[in-house]
N, C-alpha and C positions, 0 to 999 in steps of 0.2 A: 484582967483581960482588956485589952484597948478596943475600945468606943470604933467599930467598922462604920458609923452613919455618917452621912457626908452633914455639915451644918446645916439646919434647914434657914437659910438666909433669904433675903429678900430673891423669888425670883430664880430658888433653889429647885424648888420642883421641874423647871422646865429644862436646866442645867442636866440634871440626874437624869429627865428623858433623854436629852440630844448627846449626852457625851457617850452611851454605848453604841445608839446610832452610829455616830463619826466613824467609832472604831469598825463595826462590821455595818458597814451601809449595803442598803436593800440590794444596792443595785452598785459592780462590781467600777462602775467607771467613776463613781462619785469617791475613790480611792485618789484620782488622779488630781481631786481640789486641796489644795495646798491649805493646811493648816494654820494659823498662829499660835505665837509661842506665847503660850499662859501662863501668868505669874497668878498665884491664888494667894495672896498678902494675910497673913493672921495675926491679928489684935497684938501679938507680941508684948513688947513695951509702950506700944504708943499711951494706955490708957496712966500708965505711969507708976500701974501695981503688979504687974504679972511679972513670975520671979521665970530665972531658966528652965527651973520644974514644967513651971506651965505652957509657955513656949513649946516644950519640947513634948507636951503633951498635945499642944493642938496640934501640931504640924505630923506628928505619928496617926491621929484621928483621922487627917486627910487623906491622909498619904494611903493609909492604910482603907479609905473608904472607894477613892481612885483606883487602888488597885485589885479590891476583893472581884470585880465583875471581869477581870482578868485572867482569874483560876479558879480552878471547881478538879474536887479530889486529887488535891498532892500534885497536879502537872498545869501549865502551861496551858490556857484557850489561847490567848493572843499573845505572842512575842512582845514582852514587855522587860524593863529593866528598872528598878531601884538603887540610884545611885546616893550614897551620903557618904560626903569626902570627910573625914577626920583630921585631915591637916591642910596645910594652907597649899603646897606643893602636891597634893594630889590631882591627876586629870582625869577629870568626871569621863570624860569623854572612854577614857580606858577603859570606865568601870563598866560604863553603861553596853560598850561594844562587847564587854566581856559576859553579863549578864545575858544582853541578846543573844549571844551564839549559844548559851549553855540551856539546854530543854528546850528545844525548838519543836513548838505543837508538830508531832509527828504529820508527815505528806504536806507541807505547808511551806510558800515560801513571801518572802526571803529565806533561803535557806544556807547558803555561803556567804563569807565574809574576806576575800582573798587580800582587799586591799586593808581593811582593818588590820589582819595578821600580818602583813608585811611590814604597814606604816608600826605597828606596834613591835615588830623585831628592830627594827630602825631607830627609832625614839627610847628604848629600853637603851640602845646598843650607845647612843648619843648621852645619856645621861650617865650611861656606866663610864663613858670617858670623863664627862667632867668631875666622877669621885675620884678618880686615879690619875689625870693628868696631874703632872707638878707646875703651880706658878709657872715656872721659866721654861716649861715645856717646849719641845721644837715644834716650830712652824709649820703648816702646808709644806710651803717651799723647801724645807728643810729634812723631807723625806728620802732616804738613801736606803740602797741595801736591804737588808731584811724585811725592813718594815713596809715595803711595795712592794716583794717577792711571793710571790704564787706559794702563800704555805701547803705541806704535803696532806694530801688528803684524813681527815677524820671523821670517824663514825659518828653518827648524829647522838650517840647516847650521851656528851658532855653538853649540856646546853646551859653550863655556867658562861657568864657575857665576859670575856679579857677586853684589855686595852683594843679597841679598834682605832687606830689614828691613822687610816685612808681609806678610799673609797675601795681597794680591790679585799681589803678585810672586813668591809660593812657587806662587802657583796654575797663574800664568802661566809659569812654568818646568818644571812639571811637565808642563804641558801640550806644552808645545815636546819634550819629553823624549818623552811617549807618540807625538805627530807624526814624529819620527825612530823612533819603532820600526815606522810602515807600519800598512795597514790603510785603514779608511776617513777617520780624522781627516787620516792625510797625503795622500790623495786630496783631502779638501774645502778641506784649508789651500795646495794647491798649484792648485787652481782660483780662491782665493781670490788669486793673487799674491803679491808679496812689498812690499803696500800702494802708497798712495796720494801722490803728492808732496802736501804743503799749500796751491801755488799753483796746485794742476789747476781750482780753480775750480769752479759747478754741478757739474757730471759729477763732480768730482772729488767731489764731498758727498755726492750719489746714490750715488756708488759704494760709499764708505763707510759707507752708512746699509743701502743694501738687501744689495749682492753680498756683502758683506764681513759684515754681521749675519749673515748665511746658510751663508757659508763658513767664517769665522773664529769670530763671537761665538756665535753661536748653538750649533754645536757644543764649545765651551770653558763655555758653561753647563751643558748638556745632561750631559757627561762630571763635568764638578764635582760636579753632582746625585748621578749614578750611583755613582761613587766613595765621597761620604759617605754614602749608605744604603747601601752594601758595606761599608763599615768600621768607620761609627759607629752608623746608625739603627736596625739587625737587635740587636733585644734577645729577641726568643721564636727562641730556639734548642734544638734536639733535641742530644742527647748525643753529642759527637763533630765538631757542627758549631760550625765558628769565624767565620763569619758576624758584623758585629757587633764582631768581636775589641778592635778599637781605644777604640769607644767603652765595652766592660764594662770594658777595663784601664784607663783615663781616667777614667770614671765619668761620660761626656759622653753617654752615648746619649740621655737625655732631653732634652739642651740643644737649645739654635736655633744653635749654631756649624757651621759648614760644618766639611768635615773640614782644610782651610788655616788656616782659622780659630783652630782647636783647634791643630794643628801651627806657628802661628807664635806659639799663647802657651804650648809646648811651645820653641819658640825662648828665648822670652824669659827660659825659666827656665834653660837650660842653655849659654845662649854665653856667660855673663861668668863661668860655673864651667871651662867648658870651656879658659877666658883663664887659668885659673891655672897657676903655677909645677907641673911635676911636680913629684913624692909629696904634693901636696894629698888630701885623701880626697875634699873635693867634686869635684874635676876625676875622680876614677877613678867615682863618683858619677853623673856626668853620661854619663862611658863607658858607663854599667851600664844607663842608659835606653834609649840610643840603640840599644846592642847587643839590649836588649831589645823595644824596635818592631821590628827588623829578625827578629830570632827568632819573636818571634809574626807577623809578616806571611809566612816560610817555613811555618811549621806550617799556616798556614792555607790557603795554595795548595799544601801533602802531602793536605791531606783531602781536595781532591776531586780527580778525582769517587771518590764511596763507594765502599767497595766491595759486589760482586754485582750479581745485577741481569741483563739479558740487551741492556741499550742497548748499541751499541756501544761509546762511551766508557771504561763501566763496566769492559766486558769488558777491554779490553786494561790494565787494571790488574792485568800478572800477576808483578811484583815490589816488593818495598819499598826505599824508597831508603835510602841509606849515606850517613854522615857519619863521617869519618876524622878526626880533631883527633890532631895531632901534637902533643904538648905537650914546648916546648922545657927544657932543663936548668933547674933553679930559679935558675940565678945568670945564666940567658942571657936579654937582652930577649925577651918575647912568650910569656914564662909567663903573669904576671897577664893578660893577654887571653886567654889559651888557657884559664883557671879562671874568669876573667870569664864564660867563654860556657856551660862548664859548670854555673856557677848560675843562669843567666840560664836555661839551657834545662832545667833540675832542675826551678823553679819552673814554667817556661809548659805542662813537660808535664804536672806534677802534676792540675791539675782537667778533663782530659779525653787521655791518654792514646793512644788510638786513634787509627790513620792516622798518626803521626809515622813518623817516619827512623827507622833503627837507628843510634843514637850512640853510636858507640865509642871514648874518649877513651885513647890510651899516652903512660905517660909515670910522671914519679912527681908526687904531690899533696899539696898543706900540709896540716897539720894541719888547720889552718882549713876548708880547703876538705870534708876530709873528716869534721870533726865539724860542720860544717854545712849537709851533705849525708844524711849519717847512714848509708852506706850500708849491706847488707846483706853480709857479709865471708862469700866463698865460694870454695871450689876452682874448676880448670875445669870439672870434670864437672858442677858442682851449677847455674855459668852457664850452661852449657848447657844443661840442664833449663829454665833462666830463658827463655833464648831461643823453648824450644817452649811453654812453658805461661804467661810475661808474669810480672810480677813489678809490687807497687805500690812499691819504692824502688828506689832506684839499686843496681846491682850493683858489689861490689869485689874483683876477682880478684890475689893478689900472686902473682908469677911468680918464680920462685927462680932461682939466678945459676948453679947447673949444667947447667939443659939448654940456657942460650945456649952454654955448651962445645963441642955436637956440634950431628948436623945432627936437625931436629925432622920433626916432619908437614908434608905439602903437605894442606892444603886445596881439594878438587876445588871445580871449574866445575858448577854446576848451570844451565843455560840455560836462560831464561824462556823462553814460547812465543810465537813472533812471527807478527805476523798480515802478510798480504799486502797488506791495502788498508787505507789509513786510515781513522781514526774517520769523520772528516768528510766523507770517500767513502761510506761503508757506510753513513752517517746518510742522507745525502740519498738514497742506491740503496734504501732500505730504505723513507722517505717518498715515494719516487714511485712504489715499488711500491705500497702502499700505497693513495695515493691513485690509482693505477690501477682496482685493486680493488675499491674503493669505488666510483669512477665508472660501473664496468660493473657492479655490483653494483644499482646503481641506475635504470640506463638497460633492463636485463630485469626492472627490476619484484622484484628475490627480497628476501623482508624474512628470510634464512637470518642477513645482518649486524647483524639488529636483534634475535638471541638476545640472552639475558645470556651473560655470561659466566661462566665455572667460577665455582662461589665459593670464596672461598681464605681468608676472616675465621675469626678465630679463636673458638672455643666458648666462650662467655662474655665473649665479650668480648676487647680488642686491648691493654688497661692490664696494669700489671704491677702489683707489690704497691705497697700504701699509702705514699706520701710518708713521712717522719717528722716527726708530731706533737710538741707538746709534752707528752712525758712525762705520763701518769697518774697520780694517787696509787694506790697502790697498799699495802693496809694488810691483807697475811694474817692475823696472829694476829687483829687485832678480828675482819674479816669469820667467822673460823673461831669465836671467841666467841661474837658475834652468832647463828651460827645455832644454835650448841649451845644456847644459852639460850631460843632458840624452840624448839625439841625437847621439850626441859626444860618448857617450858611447857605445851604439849600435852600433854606427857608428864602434870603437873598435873591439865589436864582430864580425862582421862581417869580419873584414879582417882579425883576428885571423884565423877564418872557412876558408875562401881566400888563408889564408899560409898553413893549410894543405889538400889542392888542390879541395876546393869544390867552386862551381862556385856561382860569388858576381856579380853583378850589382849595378848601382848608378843611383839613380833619384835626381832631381833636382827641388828644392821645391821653386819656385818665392814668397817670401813677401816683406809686405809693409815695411815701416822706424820701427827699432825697437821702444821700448819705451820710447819718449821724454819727455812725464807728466804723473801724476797718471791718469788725466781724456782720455787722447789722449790715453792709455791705453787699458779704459774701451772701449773708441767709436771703434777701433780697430778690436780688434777680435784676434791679431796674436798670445796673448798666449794659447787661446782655442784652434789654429789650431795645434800649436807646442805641444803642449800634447797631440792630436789625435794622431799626427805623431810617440810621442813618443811612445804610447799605444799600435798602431799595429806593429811598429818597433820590440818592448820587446816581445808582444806574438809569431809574427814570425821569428824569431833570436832562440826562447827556441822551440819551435818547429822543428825548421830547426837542430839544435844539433840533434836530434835524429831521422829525416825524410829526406833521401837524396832527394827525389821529390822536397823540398823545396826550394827555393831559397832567402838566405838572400840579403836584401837592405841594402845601406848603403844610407844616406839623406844630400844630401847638400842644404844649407840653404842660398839662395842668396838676397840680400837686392836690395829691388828697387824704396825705396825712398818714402816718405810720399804719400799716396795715388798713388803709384805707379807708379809714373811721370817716372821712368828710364825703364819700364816696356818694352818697344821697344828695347832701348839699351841693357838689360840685355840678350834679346832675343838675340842679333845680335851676345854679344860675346859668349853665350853660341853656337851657329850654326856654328859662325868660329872655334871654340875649337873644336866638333863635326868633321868639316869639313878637320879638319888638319889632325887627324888620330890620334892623339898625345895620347888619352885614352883609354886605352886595361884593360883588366884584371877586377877588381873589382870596377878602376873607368870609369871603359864603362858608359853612360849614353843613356839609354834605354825607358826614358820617362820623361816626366815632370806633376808637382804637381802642379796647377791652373789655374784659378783665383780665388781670393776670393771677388771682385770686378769686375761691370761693366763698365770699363771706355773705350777712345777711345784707350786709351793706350794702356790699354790690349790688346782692339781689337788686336791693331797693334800690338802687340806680339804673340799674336795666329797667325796671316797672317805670321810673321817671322817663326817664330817653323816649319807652315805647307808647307813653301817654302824649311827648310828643312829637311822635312818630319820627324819631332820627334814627337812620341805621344804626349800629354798630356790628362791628365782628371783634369776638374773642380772641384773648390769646393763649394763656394755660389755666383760665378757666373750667375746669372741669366738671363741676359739679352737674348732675341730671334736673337739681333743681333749679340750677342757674336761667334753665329755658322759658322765661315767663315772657309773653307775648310774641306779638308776630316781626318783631323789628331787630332781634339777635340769633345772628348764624357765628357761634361755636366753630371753631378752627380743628381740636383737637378729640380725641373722643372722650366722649362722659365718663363715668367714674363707672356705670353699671358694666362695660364692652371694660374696662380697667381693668374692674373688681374681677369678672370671668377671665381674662385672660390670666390675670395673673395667681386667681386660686385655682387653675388648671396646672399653672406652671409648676406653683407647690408640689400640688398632689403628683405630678406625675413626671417631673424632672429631678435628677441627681442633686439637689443642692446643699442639703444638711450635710455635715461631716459625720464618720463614725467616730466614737472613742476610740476605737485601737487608731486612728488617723489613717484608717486602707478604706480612702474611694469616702463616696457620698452615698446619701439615700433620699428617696423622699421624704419629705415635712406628713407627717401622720396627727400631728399638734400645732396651734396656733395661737400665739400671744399676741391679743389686738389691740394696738394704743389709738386711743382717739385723744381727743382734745374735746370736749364735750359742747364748747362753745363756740366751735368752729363750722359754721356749715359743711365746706371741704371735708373737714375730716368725719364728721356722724355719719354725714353720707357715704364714705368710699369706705367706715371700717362697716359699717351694716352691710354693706353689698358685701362684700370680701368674706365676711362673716359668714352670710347664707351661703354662698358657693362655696365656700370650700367647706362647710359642713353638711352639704347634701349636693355631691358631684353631678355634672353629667354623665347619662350612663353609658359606660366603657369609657370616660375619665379619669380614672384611678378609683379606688375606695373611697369612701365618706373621710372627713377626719374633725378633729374635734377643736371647737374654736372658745378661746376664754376671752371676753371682753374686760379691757380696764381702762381707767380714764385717768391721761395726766395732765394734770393743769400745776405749771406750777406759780401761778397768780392764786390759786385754790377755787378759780370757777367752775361750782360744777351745778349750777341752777338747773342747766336744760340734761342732767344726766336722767338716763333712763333710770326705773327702780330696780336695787341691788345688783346696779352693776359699782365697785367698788372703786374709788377713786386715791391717788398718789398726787402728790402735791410736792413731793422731792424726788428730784432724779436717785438718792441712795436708795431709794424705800421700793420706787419702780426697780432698781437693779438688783434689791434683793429678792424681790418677785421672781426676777426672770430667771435667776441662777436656780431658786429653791425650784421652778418647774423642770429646769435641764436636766436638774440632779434626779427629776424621778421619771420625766422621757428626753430620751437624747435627740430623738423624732420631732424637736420643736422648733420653729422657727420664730421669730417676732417678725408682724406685720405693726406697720408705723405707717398708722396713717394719718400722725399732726404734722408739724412743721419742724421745720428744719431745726430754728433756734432750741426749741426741746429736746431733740433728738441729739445735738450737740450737747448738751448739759448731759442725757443718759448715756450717753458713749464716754464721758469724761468721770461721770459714776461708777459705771463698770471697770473702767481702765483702773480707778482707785480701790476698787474691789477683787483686785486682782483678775477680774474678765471669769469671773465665775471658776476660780483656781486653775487659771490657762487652759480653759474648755475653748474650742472653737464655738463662737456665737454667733448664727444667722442670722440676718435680719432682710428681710424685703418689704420694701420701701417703696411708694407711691412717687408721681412726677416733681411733686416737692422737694425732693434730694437734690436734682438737678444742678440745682440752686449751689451748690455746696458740694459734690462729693466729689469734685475734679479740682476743689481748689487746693487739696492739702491737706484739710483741715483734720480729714481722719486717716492722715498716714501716720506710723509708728504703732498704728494697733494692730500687731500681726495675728492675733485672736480673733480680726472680725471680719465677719466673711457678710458682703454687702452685695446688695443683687437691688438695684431700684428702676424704675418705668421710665423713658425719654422718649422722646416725640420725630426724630431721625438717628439714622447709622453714623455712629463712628465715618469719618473719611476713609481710612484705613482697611473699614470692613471690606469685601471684596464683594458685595452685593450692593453697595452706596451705590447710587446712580449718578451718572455723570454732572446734574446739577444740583446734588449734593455736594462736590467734589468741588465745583464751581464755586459753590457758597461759602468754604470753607475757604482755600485760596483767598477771593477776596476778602472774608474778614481778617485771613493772617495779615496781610497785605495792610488793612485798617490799623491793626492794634502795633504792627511791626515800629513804628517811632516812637510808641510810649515806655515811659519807665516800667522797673518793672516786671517780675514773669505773670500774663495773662493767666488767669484762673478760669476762664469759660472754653479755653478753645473746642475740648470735643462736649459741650452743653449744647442742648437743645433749645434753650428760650428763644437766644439770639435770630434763632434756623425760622421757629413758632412767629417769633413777630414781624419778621422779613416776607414771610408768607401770608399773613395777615392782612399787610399793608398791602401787598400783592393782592389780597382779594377785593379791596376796596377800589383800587388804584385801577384795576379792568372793568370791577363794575359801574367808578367814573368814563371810561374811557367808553364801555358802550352806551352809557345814557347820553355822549355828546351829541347823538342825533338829534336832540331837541336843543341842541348849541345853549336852551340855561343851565343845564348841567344843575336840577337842581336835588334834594334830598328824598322827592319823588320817584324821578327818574331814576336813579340811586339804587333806591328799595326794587323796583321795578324788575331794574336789573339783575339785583342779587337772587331775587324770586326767581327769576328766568334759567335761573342756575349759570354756575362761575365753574372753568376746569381750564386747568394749566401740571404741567410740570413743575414742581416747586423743590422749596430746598430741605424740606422736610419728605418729600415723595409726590406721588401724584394729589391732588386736592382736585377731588369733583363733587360739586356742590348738584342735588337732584334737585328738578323744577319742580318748583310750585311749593317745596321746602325750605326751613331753616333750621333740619337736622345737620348734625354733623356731616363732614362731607363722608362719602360711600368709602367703606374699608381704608381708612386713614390709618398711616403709620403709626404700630405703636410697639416700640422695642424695649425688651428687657436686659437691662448691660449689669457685669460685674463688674464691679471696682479692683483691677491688680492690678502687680508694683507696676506693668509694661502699660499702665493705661485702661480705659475702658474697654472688653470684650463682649462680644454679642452672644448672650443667653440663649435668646427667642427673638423671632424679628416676625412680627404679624403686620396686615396689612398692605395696601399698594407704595411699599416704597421702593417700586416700581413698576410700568407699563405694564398690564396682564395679571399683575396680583393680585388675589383676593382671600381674605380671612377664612370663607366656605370650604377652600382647595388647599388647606393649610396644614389641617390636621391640628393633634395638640400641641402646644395650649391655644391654638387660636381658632379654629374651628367653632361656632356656638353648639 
């Protein structure tokens, strides 16, 4: 009796948990994560003593261990297939399609196999010509006569395969083929008779023209039809669907070929290769095709029907099917077919993944096959993970030759759920109820059935992110030049106006390191904020020429190191400069331009500045802690008015996708990334965290929030205790798929920085995006930075929703000096190389307004004509309000809160651009957050 126990090998235990899992998973949408294909490698020869006896003994052990949790008393729990090819010209593929359709767990689907049966009347029909053509055979071209003549109809009972050598005899036998499998063609062709003698005469010609058109021709076109727009014609397909299949791998779906058509000059190329001597490579060649049609024709009758959904069909999709490849000894016929099929099926499942088999290949494999496979070399335990969370290469587990010694793991039966009636019972029970309903619905007169129904569309929209484009230029050091030298410029004018006697000040603008890469660039932000600078610099410099009230800036531009690290010191000597007395005249400095970051750094640069006493105003500073003393007014709102708006939006906006993909739902789950070491980010995921796990009331339900921390430097000093931290974007991305897989209701909130959120999108995307699951993520004002440049287009899996500080132009709520702002930066960036990456960002909008607040509360301290960092303060206390390009900004007297109900918008990222989620705040005249409702409302 053969050993049922799987090897207990390194890492075996956790394998033998996850792989019944896979097959019947808890929860029916975790069917839709795409597999990989497992090679389980046994000791074989390698150890250099194991004879084919033994070989043949491990690989029955597995095989047979793999498949025992597959059956229980004599039938079929989960649609599974054991293939072991015996010779070298056998296609796995045949075997395996054939195995799957025969015992299919009663009420369970997959339950049809249309294209499998066709392609395999096809491919039999292809192969019976190449035994019977002769060498000097006639040509395609060379068909005359009988041989393309509409042979006289026959009863489906001969289903021995003749010479087919054209497509209207490939057609005609396949047809005879679907007539013996029943239905309605065998009802019309059995009414139709088994034709007409030749001497029946009139009647006999009538008959042949009307009954027989009707019964026989008519339906042999009608199906012909149907078949090639199934196969070949279906070219707009959704992800996952194989519709079509034949004509994208042919490249025929434009053509006018029927789909016989196509397949008899699919004939023509492979029956005089198929005629060669074995060990020809074209003859193993032509094996590789054929095996190939048949393979993509199974894949394509696994996908449906989809999975989710509440149709019946749908539903009883509550396992995934098994393919078992026996692969025999390398020196025994019916390996190269049993690797044959391996690459054949590596390939077809590579560009859509989802709804296939689980293929599990034992045995051992050539080099060849496995460096041209590439696969990913793992213990059991790590396949096992594979199995729950989907992998984008093929998996390769080597199994070591001591635990075939003893006795291993049993693999327990996990029992799919079986339903009592069938699809096709429950369909029609379900349409006559139905249209019961309706009938009486209509005959009392109630138009209760002519409500709409719930809406279930997703907020913003149903699109996922941007296609990918062709690539941008993208040229940081000029663009970072470029604006310094309009700085520069201004900076000029200003002291021109200065020489002839009109009164200059100097602020002084803290940034991070300039441009060290194109990408360190984009995650940045510093050239958005330098063309703010420059934008309002230029309008009030040409204003101030002709407005003595005016007072032109001039902007120094001080470097404080990647992320701000000098941000303390920069501080210290800017205070002693200050402190000496040494700057009079136009370079008096009378305030300060930031942060654009919330780090501890800053902090401590702000505690510096307000020891001695220089204003500054923020720019996308946001943090609540950022506010240490009396000498920093904050531009944008704090992270706590962030955190509430945006864990309201969660809970009570459409924005998760469903699995069947009908409509959105709300986030009832929350994945919180922080960065541990980042002020910004502890602060906004702890806020985000309490609100959205104890709502406001009549805010939506509570929901459930799981904190994690990624660093992937590995800082995690300042982590709170047992919260658990990721130090790799793969290890973060296997987290978030293994939550999706057991609530769909989840969303991730990311509240570090951009640069890691780039590396975890570029994780997931290699992870196959959690087996092509839509993945939400909402995202804090640190996106900004980044999610307009590009950078995350081609991920049509990710559905991104992050915080900005003004409207799209575009919106139809932007106010006019939004619109304004916008214009003039096109206008700015319009002569540089180059596609502009910031246009609908917010920083550029944040530090134009900024500088706008300093720039007025210069303008009214000039009553005491020193204009100096006294009067400054004085002013900004007095409170500041204008129309700006971010919204209204009105700063309260006698404060250095953020200004009153500041703009703060929620956009989606689609292919058409940024769209407006939520728009809270005055961005414009009369608005306010109180009169807003959700999510902005407190």
């Amino acid at each position: 009796m053969i050993d049922s126990t799987f090897p207990d090998d390194l890492g075996a235990d956790e394998f033998a948990r996850e792989y019944p899992v896979a097959l019947v998973p808890a929860r029916r949408g975790q069917l839709a994560i795409g597999l990989p294909l497992l090679l389980l490698q046994v000791p074989g020869r390698r150890q250099g003593t194991a004879t084919v006896a033994t070989y043949r003994a491990q690989v029955k052990r597995v095989v047979a261990a793999l498949r025992a949790p597959l059956e229980g008393q004599g039938e079929k729990l989960i649609p599974h297939a054991v293939a072991h090819p015996t010779a070298d010209d056998d296609l796995v593929a045949e075997q395996a399609s054939q195995e799957l359709a025969f015992g299919i767990p009663s009420r369970m689907t997959p339950d049809r196999f249309p294209d499998v049966a066709l392609m395999l009347d096809l491919v039999t029909a292809i192969r019976a010509r190449a035994e019977t053509t002769p060498a000097d055979g006639p040509s395609a071209g060379a068909r005359t006569g009988a041989a393309a003549a509409e042979p006289a109809p026959q009863g489906p009972a001969d289903m021995s395969v003749p010479a087919l050598d054209d497509a209207v005899a490939l057609r005609n036998h396949a047809y005879e083929r679907r007539v013996h499998r029943g239905g309605l063609p065998k009802l019309l062709w059995a009414l139709g008779g088994k034709g007409v003698p030749d001497n029946a005469g009139f009647g006999g010609w009538l008959l042949r023209t009307f009954w027989l058109s009707f019964t026989h021709t008519l339906p042999r076109w009608w199906w012909s039809r149907r078949v090639t727009r199934g196969l070949i014609r279906r070219s707009r397909r959704r992800a996952g669907d194989r519709r079509g299949w034949l004509g994208a791998e042919l490249n025929v779906a434009r053509g006018r070929e029927d789909l016989f058509q196509v397949m008899d000059g699919v004939a023509d190329r492979q029956v005089s290769r198929l005629r060669l001597r074995e060990g020809k490579q074209q003859r193993e060649d032509a094996r590789t095709v054929l095996e190939q049609l048949l393979t993509l024709a199974l894949l394509a009758d696994l996908a449906l029907p989809r999975v989710g959904g509440l149709l019946p069909k749908r539903r009883r999709r509550t396992a995934r099917p098994v393919v078992l490849v026996h692969v025999p000894h390398p020196d025994e016929p019916g390996a190269r077919a049993a690797e044959r099929f391996l690459r054949v099926y590596a390939k077809a499942q590579a560009p859509s993944p989802t709804l296939g088999p689980l293929v599990v290949a034992v045995g051992r494999f050539s080099e060849a096959l496995v460096g041209e496979l590439d696969p990913e070399r793992l213990d059991a335990a790590q396949a096992g993970r594979a199995l729950r969370l989907g992998a984008d290469r093929p998996v390769l587990v080597d199994l070591q030759e001591e635990p075939f010694e003893r006795r291993g793991l049993p693999i327990r039966c996990r029992p799919p759920r079986r339903y009592r009636l069938h699809w096709r019972t429950q369909t029609a029970l379900a349409s006559g109820t139905t249209a019961l309903a309706v009938t009486l619905g209509g005959v009392s007169g109630g138009a209760t059935w002519l409500e709409p129904a719930p809406e279930t569309g997703c907020v913003a929209g149903d699109s996922t992110a941007p296609n990918r484009a062709a690539p941008g230029e993208v040229h940081p050091a000029e663009w970072y030049r470029t604006a310094l030298r309009a700085i520069d410029a201004e900076n000029r004018r200003a002291e021109e106006l200065a020489a002839r006697g009109r009164t200059v000040r100097t602020i002084v603008y803290f940034a991070s390191a300039g441009p060290e890469s194109a990408a360190g660039t984009l995650f940045d932000g510093i050239v958005p904020e330098l063309r703010g600078i420059t934008l309002w610099q230029q309008r009030l410099n040409s204003e101030a020429f002709s407005d003595d009230s005016r007072v032109p800036l001039r902007v120094e531009v001080r470097n404080t190191g990647r992320g701000f690290v000098r941000a303390a010191e920069e501080a210290r000597k800017l205070a002693a400069e200050v402190a000496a007395g040494d700057r009079t005249g136009a370079r008096e400095v009378v305030g300060v331009l930031g942060f654009a970051q919330s780090r501890d750094s800053t902090r401590e640069a702000l505690r510096v500045l307000a020891r001695a006493r220089i204003p500054a105003v923020g720019t996308t500073a946001t943090a609540d802690e950022m506010q240490v003393g009396d000498y920093y007014w904050p531009l944008t709102p704090v992270n706590s008015t962030e955190a509430r708006v945006v864990a309201s939006f969660a809970r009570t906006k459409r924005l998760v996708a469903r699995p069947s993909g009908a409509g959105c739902t709300p986030a009832r789950r929350a994945i919180v990334v922080q960065s541990p070491d980042d002020l910004y980010s502890r602060s906004l995921a702890s806020l985000f965290k309490g609100d959205f796990v104890s709502g406001a009331e009549g805010d939506g339900p509570d929901g459930v929030a799981e904190l994690v921390n990624f660093s992937q430097e590995g800082d995690f000093d300042l982590s709170d205790p047992g919260v658990f931290g990721y130090s790799r974007p793969r290890d973060l991305a296997d987290k978030v798929c293994e939550v999706l897989g057991t609530d769909s209701r989840t969303v991730v909130y990311w509240a570090g920085r951009t640069r890691d959120f780039a590396a975890f999108v570029d994780a997931l995307d290699a992870r196959n995006a959690c087996g092509q699951r839509a993945v939400t993520v909402l995202a804090g004002n640190e996106l900004t930075n980044v999610a307009q440049t590009g950078e995350f287009e081609g991920r049509g899996w990710l559905r991104l929703y992050y915080v900005a500080h003004r409207l799209p132009d575009a919106d139809p709520l932007a106010s006019r000096k939004t619109q304004q702002f916008v214009a003039a930066y096109n206008a700015f960036v319009a002569s540089e190389r180059g596609r502009d990456p910031w246009r609908d960002d917010g920083q550029a909008a944040v530090t134009y307004d900024a500088l706008h607040v300093l720039s007025q509360a210069v303008d009214l301290a000039r009553a005491d004509h020193s204009v100096g960092r006294s009067a400054v303060t004085t002013a900004l206390r007095s409170g500041v309000s204008f129309d700006g390009a971010t919204g209204s900004v009105t700063y309260a007297s006698g404060s250095n809160a953020p200004p009153r109900d500041k703009t703060l918008v929620v956009l989606r990222l689609t292919p058409k651009g940024p769209r407006t989620a939520a728009a809270c705040g005055a961005y414009a005249q009369g608005q306010r957050y109180a009169l807003q409702g959700p999510p902005c409302a407190p």
